[in-house]
C-alpha positions as CSV (number, residue, x, y, z in Angstrom):
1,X,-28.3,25.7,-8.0
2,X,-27.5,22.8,-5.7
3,X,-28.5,20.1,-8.4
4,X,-26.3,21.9,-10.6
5,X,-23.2,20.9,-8.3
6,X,-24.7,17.5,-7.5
7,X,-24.8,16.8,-11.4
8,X,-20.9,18.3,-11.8
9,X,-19.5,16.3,-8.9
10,X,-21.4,12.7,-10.6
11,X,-19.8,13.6,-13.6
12,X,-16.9,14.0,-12.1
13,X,-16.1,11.3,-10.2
14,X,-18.1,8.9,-13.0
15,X,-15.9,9.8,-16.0
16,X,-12.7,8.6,-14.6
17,X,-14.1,5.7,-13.7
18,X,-15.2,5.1,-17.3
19,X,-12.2,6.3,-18.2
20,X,-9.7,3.9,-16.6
21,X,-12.2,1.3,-16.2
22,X,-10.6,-2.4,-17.9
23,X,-12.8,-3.5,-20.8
24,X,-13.5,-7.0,-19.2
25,X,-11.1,-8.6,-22.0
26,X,-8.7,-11.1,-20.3
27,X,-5.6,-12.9,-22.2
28,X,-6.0,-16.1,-23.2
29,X,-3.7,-17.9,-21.1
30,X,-4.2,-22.0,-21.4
31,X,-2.7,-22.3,-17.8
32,X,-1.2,-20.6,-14.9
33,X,2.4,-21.0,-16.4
34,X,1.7,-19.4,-19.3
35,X,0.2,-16.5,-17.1
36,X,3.8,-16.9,-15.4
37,X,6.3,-16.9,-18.1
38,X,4.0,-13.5,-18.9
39,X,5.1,-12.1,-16.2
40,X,8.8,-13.1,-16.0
41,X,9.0,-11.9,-19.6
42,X,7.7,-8.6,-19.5
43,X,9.4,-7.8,-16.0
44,X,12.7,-8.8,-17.3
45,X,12.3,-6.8,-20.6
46,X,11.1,-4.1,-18.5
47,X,14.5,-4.5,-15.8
48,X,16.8,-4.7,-19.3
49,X,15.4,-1.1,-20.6
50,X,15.8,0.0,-17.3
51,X,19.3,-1.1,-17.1
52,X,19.9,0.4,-20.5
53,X,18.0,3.9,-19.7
54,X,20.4,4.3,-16.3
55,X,23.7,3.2,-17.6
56,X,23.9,4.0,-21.1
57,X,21.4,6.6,-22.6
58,X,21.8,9.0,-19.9
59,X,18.1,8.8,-18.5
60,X,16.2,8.5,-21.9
61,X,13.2,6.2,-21.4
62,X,14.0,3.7,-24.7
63,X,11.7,0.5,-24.1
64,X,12.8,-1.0,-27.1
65,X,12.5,-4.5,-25.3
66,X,9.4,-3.8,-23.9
67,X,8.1,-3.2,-27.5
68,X,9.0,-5.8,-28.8
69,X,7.5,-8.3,-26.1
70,X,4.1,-6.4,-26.0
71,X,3.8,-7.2,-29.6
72,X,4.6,-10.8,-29.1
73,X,2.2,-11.2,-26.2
74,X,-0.4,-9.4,-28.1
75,X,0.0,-11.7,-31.5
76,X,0.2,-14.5,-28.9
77,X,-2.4,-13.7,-26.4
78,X,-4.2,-11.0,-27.7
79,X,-3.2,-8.5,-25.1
80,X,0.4,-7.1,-24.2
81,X,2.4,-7.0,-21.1
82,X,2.1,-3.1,-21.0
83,X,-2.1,-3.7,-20.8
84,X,-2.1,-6.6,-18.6
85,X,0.8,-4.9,-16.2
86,X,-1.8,-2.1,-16.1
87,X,-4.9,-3.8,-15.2
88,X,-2.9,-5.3,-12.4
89,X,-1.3,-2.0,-11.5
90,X,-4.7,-0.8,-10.8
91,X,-5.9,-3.5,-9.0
92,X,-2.8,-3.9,-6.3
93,X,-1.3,-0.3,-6.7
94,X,2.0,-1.3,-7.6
95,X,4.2,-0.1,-9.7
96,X,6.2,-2.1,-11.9
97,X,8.3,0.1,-13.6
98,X,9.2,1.2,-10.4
99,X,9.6,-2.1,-9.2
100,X,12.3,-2.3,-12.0
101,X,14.2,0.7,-12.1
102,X,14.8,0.0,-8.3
103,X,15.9,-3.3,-8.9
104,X,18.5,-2.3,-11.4
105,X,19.5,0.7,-8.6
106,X,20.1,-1.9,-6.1
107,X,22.1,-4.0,-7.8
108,X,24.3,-0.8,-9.4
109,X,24.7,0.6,-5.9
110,X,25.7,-3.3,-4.9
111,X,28.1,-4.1,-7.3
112,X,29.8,0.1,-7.4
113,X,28.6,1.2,-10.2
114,X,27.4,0.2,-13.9
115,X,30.6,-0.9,-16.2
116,X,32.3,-2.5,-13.0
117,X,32.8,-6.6,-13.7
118,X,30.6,-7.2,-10.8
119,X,28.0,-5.7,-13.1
120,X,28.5,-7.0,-15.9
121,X,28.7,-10.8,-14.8
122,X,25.3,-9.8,-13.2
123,X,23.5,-8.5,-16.1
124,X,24.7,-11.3,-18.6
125,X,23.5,-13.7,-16.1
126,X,20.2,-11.4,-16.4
127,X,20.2,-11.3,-19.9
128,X,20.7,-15.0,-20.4
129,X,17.5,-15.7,-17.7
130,X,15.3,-13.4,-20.1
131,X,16.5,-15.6,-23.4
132,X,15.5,-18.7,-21.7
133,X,12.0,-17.3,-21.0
134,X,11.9,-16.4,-24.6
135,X,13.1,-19.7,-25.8
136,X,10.5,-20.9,-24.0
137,X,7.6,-18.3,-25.0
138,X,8.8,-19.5,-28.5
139,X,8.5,-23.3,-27.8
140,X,5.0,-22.6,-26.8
141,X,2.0,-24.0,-29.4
């Protein structure tokens, strides 16, 4: 009987860890700026949907920018910003959606509100910081 509960606690606490476990593969990154622009790419798609989710859709999760850079990343790199801000998720127990949405609260409670000027100067300023990663994410060979 006690074996019995031995043998359902293993299994318990191993298939979650074979579950969630990463599969070893790693992007391939040539150097530690590529790793970088990664990063400042998929956050700031991720802060842009989060922008759009709280001022203008009312709360619905759209990650239509995310999307799009996971499938770049992976054609790129083989793995997208979704997978790679997982495996890191795990790893440091952040949470980078979070990270974003509270970012984009900040700076609404800062500036007063979503459609104020304030705002708006901020997130076109935003906006134009992600299209210069992705100009250079695009210049990349």
């Amino acid at each position: 009987m006690i074996k019995k509960y031995t043998i359902a606690v293993l299994l318990s606490l191993l298939v979650p860890a074979v579950l969630f476990s990463s599969s070893g593969k790693k992007p391939r990154f040539k150097n530690s700026q590529e790793a970088e622009l990664a990063g400042k790419l998929g956050y700031t798609a991720m802060a842009t949907d989060a922008y759009y989710e709280i001022c203008h859709s009312k709360g619905v999760r759209t990650d239509n920018h995310l999307r799009g850079i996971d499938k770049l990343m992976k054609k790129k790199w083989g793995m997208s910003f979704s997978k790679m801000s997982l495996k890191m998720e795990e790893r440091s127990g952040r949470d980078i959606r979070e990270e974003a949405h509270t970012m984009i609260n900040h700076m609404i409670k800062k500036y007063k509100g979503c459609n104020t000027r304030g705002m708006k100067k901020w997130f076109k300023i935003f906006s134009k910081m992600h299209g210069k990663n992705l100009g250079k994410f695009h210049a990349l060979k």
